[in-house]
PDB file of N, CA, C and O in Angstrom:
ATOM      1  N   UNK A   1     -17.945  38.024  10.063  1.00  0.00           N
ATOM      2  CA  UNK A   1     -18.225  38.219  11.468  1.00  0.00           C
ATOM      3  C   UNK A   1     -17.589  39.504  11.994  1.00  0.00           C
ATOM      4  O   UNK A   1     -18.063  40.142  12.934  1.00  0.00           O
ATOM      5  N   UNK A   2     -16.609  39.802  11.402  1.00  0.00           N
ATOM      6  CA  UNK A   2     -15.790  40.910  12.023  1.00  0.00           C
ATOM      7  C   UNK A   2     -16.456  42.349  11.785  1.00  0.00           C
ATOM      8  O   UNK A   2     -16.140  43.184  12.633  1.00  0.00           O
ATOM      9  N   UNK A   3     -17.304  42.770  10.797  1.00  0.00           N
ATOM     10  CA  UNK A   3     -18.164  43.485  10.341  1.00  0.00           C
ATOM     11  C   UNK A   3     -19.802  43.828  11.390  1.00  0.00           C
ATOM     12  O   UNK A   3     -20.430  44.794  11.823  1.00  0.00           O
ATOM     13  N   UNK A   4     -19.864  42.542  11.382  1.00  0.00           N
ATOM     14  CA  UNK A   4     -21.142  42.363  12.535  1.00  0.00           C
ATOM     15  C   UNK A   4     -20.502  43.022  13.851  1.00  0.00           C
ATOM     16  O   UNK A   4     -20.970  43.967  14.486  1.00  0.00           O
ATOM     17  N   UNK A   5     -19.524  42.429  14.071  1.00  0.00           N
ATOM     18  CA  UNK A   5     -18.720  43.427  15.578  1.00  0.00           C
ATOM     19  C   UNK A   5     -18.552  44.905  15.329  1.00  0.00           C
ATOM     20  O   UNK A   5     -18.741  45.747  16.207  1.00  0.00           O
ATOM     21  N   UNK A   6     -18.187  45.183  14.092  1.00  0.00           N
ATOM     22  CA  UNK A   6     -17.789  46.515  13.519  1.00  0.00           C
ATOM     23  C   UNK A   6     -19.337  47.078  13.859  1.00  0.00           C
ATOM     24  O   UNK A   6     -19.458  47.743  14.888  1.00  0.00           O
ATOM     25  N   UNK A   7     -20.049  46.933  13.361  1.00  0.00           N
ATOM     26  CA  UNK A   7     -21.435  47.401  13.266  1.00  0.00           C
ATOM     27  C   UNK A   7     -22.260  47.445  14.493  1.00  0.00           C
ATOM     28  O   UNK A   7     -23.044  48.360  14.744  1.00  0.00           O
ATOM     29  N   UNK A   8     -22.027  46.311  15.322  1.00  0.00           N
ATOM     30  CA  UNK A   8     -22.398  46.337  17.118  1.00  0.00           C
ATOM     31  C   UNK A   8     -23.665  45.542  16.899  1.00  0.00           C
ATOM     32  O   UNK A   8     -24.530  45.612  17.771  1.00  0.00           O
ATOM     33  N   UNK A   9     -23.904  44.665  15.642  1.00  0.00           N
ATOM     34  CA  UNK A   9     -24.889  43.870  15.377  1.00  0.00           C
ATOM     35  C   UNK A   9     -24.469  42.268  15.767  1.00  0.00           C
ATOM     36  O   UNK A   9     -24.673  41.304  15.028  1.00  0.00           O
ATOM     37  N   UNK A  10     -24.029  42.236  16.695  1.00  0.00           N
ATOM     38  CA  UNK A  10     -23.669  41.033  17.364  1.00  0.00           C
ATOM     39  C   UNK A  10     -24.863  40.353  17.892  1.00  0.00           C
ATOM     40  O   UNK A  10     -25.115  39.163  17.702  1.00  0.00           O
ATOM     41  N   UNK A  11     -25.503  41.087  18.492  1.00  0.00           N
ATOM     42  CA  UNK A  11     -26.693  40.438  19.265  1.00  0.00           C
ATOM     43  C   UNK A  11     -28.112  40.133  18.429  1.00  0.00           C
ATOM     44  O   UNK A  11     -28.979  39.280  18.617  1.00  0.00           O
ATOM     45  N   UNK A  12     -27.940  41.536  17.101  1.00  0.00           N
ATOM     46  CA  UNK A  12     -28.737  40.416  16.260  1.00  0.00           C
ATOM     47  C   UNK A  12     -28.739  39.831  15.314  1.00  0.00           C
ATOM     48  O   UNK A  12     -29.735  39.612  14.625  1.00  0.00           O
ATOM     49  N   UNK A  13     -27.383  39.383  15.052  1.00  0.00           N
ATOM     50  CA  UNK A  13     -26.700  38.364  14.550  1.00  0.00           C
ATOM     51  C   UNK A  13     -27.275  36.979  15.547  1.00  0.00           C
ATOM     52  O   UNK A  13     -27.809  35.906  15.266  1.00  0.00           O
ATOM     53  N   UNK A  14     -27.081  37.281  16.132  1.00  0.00           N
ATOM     54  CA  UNK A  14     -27.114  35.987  17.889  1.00  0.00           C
ATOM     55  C   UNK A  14     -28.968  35.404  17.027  1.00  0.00           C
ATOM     56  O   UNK A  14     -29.373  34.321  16.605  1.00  0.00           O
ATOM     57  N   UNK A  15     -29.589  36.784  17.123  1.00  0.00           N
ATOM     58  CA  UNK A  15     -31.144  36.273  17.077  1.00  0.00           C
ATOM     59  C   UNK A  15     -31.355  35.615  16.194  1.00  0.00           C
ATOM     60  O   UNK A  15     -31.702  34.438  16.298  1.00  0.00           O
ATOM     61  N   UNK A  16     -31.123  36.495  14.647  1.00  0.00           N
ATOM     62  CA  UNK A  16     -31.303  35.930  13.465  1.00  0.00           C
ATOM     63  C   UNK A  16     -30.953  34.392  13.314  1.00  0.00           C
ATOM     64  O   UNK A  16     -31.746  33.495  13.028  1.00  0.00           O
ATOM     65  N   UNK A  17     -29.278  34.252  13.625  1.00  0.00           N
ATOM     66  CA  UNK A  17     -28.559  32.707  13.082  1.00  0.00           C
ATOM     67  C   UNK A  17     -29.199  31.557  14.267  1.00  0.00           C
ATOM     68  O   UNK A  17     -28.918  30.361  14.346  1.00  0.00           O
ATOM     69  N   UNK A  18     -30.109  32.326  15.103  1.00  0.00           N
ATOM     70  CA  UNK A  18     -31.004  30.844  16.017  1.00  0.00           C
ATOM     71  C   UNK A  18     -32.556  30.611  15.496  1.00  0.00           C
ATOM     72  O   UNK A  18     -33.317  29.774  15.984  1.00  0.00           O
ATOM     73  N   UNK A  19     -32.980  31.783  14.082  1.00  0.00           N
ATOM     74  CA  UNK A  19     -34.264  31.636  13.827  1.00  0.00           C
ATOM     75  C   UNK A  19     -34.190  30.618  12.623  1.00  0.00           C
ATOM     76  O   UNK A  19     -34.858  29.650  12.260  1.00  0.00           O
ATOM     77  N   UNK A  20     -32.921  31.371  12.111  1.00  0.00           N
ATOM     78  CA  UNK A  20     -32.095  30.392  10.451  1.00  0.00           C
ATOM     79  C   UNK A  20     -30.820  29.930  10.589  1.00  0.00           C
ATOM     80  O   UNK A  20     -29.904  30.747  10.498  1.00  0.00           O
ATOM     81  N   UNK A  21     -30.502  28.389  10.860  1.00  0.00           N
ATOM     82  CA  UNK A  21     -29.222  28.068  11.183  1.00  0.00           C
ATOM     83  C   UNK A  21     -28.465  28.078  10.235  1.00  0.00           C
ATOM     84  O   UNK A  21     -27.257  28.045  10.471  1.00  0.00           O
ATOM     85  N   UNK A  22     -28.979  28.131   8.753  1.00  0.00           N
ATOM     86  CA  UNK A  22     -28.034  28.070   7.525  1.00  0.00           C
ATOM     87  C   UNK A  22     -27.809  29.549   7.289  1.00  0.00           C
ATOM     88  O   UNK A  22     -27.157  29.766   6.268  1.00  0.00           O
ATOM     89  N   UNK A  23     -28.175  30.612   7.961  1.00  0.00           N
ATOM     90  CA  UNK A  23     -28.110  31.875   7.766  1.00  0.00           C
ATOM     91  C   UNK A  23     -26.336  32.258   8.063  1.00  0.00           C
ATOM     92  O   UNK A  23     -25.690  32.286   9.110  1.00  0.00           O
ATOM     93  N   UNK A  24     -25.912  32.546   6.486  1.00  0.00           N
ATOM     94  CA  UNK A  24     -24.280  32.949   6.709  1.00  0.00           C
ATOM     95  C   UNK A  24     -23.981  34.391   7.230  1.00  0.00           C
ATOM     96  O   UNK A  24     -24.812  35.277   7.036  1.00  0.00           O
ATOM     97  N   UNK A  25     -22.796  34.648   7.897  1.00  0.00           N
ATOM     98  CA  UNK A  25     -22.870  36.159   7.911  1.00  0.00           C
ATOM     99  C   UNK A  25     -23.000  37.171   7.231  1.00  0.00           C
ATOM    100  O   UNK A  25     -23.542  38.206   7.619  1.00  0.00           O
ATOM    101  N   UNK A  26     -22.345  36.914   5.757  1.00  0.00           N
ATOM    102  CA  UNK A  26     -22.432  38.124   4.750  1.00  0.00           C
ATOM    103  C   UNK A  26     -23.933  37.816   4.175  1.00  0.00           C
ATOM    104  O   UNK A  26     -24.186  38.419   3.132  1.00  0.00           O
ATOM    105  N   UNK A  27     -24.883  37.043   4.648  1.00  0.00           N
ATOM    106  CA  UNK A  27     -26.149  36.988   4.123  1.00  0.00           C
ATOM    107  C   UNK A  27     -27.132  37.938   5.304  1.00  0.00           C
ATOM    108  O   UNK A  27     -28.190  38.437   4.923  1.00  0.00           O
ATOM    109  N   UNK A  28     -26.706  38.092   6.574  1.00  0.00           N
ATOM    110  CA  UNK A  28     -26.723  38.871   7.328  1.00  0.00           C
ATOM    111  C   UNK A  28     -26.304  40.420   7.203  1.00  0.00           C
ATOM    112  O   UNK A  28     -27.130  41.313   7.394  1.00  0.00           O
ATOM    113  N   UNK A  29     -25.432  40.586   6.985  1.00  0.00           N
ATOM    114  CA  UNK A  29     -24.944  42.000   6.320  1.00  0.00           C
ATOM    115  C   UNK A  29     -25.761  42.789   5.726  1.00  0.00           C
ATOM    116  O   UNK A  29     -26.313  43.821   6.109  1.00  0.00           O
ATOM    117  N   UNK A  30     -25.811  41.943   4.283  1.00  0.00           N
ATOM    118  CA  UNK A  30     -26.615  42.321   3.067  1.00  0.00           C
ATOM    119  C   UNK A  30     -27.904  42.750   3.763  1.00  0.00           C
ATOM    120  O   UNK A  30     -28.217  43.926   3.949  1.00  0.00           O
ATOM    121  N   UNK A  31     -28.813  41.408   4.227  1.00  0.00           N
ATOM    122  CA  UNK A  31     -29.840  41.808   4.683  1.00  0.00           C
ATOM    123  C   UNK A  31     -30.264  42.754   5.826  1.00  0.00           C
ATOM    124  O   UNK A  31     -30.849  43.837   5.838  1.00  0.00           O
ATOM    125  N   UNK A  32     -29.841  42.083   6.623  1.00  0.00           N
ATOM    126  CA  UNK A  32     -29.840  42.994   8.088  1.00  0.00           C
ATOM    127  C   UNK A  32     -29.024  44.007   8.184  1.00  0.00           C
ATOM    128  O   UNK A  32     -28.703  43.944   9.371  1.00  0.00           O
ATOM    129  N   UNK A  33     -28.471  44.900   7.735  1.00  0.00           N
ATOM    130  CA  UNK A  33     -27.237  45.905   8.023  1.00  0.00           C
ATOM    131  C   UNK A  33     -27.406  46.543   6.562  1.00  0.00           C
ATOM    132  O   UNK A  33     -27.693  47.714   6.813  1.00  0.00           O
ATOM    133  N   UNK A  34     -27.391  46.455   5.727  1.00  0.00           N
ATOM    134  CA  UNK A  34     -27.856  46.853   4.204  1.00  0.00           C
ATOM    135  C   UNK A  34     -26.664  47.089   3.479  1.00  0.00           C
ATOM    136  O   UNK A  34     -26.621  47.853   2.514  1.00  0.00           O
ATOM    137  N   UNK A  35     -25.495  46.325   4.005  1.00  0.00           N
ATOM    138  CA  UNK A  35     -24.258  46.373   3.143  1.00  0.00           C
ATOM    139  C   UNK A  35     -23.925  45.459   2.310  1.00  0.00           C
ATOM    140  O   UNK A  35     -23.267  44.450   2.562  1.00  0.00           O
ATOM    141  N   UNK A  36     -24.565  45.932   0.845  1.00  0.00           N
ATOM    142  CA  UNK A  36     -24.758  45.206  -0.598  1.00  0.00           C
ATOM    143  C   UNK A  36     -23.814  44.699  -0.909  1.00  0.00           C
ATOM    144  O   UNK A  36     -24.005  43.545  -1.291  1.00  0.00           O
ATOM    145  N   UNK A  37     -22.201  45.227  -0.946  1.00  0.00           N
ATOM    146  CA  UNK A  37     -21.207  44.768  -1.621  1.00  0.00           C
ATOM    147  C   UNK A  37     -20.393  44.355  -0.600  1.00  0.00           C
ATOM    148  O   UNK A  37     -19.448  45.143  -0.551  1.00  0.00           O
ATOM    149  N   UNK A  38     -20.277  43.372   0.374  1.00  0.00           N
ATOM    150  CA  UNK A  38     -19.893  42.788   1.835  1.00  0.00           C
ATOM    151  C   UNK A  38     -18.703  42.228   1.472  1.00  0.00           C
ATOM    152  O   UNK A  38     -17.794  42.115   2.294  1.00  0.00           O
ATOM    153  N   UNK A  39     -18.586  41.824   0.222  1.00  0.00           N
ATOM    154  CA  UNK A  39     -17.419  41.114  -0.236  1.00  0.00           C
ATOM    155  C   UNK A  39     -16.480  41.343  -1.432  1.00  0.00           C
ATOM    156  O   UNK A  39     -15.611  40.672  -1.988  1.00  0.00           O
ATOM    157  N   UNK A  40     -17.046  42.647  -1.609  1.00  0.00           N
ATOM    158  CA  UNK A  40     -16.098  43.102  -2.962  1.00  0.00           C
ATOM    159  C   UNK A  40     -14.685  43.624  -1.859  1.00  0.00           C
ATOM    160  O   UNK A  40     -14.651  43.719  -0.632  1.00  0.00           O
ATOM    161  N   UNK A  41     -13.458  43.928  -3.066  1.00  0.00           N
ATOM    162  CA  UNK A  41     -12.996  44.630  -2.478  1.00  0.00           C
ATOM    163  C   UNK A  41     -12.829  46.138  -2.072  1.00  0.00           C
ATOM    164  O   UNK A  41     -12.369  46.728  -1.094  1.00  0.00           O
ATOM    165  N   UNK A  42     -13.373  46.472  -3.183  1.00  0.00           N
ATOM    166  CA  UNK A  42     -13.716  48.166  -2.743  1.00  0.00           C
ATOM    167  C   UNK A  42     -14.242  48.455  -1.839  1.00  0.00           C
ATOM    168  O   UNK A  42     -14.016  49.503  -1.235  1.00  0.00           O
ATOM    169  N   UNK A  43     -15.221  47.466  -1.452  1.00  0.00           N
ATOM    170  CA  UNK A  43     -16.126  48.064  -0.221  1.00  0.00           C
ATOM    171  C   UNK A  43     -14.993  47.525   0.826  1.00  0.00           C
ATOM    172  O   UNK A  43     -14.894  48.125   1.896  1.00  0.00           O
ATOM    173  N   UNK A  44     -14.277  46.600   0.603  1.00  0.00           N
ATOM    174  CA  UNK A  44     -13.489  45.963   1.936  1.00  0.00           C
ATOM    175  C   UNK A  44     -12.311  47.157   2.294  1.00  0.00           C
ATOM    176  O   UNK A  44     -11.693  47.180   3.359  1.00  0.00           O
ATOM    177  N   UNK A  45     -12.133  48.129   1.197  1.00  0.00           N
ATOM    178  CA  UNK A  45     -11.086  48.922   1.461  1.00  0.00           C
ATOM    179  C   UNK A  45     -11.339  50.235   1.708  1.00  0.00           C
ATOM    180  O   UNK A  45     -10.495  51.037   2.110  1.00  0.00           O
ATOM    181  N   UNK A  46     -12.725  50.527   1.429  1.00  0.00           N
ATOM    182  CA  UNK A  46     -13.310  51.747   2.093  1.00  0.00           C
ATOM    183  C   UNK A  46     -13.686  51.724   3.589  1.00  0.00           C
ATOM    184  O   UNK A  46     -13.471  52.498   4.521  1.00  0.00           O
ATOM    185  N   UNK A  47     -14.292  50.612   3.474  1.00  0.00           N
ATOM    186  CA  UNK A  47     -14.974  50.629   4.952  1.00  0.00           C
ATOM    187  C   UNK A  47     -13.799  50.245   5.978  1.00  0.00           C
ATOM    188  O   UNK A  47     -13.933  50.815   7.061  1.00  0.00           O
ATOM    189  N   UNK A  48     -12.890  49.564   5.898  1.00  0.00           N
ATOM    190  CA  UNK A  48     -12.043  49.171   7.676  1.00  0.00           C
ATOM    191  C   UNK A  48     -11.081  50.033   7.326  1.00  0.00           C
ATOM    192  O   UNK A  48     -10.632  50.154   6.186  1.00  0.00           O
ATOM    193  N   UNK A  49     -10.621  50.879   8.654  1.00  0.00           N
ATOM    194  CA  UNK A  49      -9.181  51.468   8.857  1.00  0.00           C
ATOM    195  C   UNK A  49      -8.723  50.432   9.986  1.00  0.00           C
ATOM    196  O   UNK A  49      -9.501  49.576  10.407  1.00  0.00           O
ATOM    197  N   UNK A  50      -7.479  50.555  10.425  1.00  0.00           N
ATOM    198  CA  UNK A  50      -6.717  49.513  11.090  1.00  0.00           C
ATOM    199  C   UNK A  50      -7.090  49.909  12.682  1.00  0.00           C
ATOM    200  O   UNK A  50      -6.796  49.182  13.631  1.00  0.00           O
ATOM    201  N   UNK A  51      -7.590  50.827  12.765  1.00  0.00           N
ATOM    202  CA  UNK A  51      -8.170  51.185  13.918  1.00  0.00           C
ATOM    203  C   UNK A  51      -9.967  50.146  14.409  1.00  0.00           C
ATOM    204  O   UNK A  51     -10.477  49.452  15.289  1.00  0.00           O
ATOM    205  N   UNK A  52     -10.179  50.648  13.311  1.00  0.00           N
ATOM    206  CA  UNK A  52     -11.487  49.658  13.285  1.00  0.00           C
ATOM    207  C   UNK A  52     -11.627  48.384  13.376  1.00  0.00           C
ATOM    208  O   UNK A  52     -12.504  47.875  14.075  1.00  0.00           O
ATOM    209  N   UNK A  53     -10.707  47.658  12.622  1.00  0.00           N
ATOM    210  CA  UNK A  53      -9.924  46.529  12.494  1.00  0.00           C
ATOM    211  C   UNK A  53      -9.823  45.420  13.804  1.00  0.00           C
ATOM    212  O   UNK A  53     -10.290  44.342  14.173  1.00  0.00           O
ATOM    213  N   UNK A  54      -8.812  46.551  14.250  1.00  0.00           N
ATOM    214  CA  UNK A  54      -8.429  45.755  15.516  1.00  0.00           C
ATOM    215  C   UNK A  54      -9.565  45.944  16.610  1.00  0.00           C
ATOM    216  O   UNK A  54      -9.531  45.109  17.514  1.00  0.00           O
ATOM    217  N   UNK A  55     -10.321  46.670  16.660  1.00  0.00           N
ATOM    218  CA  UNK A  55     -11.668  46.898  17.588  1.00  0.00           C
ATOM    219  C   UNK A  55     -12.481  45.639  17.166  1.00  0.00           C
ATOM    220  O   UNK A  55     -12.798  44.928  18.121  1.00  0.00           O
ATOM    221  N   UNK A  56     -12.723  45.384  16.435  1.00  0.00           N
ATOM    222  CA  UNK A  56     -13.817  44.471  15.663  1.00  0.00           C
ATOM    223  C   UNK A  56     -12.916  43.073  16.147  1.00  0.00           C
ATOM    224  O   UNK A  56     -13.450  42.282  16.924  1.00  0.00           O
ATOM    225  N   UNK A  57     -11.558  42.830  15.653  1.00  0.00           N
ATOM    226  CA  UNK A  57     -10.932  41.254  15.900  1.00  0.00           C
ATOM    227  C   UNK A  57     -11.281  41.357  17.484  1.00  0.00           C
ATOM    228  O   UNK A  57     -12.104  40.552  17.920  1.00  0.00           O
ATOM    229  N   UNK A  58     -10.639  42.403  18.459  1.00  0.00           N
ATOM    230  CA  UNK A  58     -11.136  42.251  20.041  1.00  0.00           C
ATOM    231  C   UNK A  58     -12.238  41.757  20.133  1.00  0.00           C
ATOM    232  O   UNK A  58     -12.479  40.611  20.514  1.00  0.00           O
ATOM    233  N   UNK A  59     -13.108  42.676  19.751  1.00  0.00           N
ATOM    234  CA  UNK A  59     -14.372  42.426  20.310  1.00  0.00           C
ATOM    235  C   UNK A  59     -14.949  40.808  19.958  1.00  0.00           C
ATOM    236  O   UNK A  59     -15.668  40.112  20.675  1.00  0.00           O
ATOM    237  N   UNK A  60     -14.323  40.449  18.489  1.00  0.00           N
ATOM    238  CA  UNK A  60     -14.659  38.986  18.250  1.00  0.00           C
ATOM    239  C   UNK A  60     -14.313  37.871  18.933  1.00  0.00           C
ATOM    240  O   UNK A  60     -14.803  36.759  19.132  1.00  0.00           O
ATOM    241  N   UNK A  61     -13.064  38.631  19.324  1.00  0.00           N
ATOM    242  CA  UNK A  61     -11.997  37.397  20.385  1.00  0.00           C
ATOM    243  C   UNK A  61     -12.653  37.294  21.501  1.00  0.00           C
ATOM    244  O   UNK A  61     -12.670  36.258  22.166  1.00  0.00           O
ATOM    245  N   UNK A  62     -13.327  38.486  21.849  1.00  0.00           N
ATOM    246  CA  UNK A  62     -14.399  38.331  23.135  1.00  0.00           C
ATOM    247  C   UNK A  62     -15.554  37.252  23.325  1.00  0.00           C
ATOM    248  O   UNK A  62     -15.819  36.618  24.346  1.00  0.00           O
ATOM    249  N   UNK A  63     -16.048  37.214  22.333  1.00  0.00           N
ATOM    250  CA  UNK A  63     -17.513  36.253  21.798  1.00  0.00           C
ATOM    251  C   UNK A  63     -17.037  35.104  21.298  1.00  0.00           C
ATOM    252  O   UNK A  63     -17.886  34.356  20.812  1.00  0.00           O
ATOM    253  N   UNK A  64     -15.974  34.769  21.280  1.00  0.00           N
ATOM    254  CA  UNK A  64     -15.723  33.433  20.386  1.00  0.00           C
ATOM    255  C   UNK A  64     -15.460  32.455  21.095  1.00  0.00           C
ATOM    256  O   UNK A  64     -14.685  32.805  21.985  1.00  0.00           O
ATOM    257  N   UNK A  65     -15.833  30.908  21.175  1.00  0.00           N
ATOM    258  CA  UNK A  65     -15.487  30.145  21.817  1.00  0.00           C
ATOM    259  C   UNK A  65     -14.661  29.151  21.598  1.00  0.00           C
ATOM    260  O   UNK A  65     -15.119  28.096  21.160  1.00  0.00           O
ATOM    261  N   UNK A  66     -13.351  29.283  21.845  1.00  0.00           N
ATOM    262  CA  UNK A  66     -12.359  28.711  21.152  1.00  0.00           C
ATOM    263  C   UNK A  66     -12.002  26.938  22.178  1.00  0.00           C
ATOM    264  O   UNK A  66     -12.364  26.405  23.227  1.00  0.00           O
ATOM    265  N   UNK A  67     -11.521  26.784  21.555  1.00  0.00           N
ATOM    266  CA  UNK A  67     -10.750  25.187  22.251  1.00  0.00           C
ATOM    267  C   UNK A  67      -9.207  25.108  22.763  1.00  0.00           C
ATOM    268  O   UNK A  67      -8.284  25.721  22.228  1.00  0.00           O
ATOM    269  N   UNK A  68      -9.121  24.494  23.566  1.00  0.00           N
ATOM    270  CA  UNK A  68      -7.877  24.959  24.604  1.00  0.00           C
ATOM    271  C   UNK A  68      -6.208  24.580  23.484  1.00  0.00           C
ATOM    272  O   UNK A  68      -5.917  23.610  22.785  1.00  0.00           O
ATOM    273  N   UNK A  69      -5.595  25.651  23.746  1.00  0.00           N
ATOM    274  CA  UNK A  69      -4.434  25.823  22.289  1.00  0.00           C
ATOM    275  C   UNK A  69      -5.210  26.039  21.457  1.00  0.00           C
ATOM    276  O   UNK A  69      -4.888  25.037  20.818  1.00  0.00           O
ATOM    277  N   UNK A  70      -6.176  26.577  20.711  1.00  0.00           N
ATOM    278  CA  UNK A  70      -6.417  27.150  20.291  1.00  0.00           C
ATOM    279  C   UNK A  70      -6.087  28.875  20.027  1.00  0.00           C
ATOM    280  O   UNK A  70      -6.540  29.808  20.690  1.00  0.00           O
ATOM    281  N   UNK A  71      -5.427  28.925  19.190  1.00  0.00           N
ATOM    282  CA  UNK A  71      -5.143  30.568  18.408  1.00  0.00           C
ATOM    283  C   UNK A  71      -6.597  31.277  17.406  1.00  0.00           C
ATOM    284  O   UNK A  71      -7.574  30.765  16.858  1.00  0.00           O
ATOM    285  N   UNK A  72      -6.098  32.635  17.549  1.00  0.00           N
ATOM    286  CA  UNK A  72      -7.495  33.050  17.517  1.00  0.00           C
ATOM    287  C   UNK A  72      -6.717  34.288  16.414  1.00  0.00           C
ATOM    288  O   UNK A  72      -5.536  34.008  16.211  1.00  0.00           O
ATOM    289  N   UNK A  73      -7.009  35.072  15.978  1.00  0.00           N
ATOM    290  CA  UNK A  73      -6.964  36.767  15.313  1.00  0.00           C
ATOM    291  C   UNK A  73      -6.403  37.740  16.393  1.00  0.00           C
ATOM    292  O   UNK A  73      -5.503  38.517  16.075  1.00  0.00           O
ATOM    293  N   UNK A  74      -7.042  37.720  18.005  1.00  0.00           N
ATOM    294  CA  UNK A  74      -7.015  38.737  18.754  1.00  0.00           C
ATOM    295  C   UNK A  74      -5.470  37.866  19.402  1.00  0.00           C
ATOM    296  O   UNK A  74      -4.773  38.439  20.239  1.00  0.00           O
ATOM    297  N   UNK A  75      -5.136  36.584  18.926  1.00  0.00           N
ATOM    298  CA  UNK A  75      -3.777  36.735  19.445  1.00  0.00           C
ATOM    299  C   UNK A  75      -2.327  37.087  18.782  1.00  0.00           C
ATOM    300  O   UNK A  75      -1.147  36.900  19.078  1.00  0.00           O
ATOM    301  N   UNK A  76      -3.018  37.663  17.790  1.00  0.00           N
ATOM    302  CA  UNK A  76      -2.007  38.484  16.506  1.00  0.00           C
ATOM    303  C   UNK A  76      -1.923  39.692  17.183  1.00  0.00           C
ATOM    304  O   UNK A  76      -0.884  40.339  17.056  1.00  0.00           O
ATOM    305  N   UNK A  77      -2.811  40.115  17.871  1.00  0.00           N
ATOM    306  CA  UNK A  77      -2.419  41.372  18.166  1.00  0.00           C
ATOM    307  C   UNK A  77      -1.783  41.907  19.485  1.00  0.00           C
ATOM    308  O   UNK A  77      -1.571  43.088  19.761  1.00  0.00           O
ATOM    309  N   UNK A  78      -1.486  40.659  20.347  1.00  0.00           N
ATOM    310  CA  UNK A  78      -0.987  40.557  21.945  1.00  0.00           C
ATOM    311  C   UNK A  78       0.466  40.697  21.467  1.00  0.00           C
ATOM    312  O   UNK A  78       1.387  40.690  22.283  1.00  0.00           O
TER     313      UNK A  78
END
């Protein structure tokens, strides 16, 4: 998910996972975004700098609907 934020494919992430509910995110990636190796680590260590990082957990912490006491990623970074 944090990738989909990285990428600003949030919204059609939103479309896709309401046309296919079993549709995972890194099956999203691959397909929709064309990033083949979503889960190696090479690609995990080329693609995020810590700048990017923390843009992507925000922006997730934004969209996410959490449950009350509930901890999240974006409260690692408060």
């Amino acid at each position: 998910m944090l990738t989909i934020h990285a990428e600003g494919a949030y919204g059609g992430w939103l479309r896709e996972s309401r046309k296919n509910r079993q549709l995972r995110s890194s099956e999203f990636c691959k397909g929709g975004l064309g990033l083949r190796d979503i889960k190696s680590r090479d690609f995990l260590d080329s693609y995020w700098t810590v700048e990017m990082l923390t843009r992507a957990i925000r922006e997730y912490d934004e969209h996410r609907n959490r449950s009350s006491g509930e901890l999240s990623l974006g409260d690692l970074l408060r």
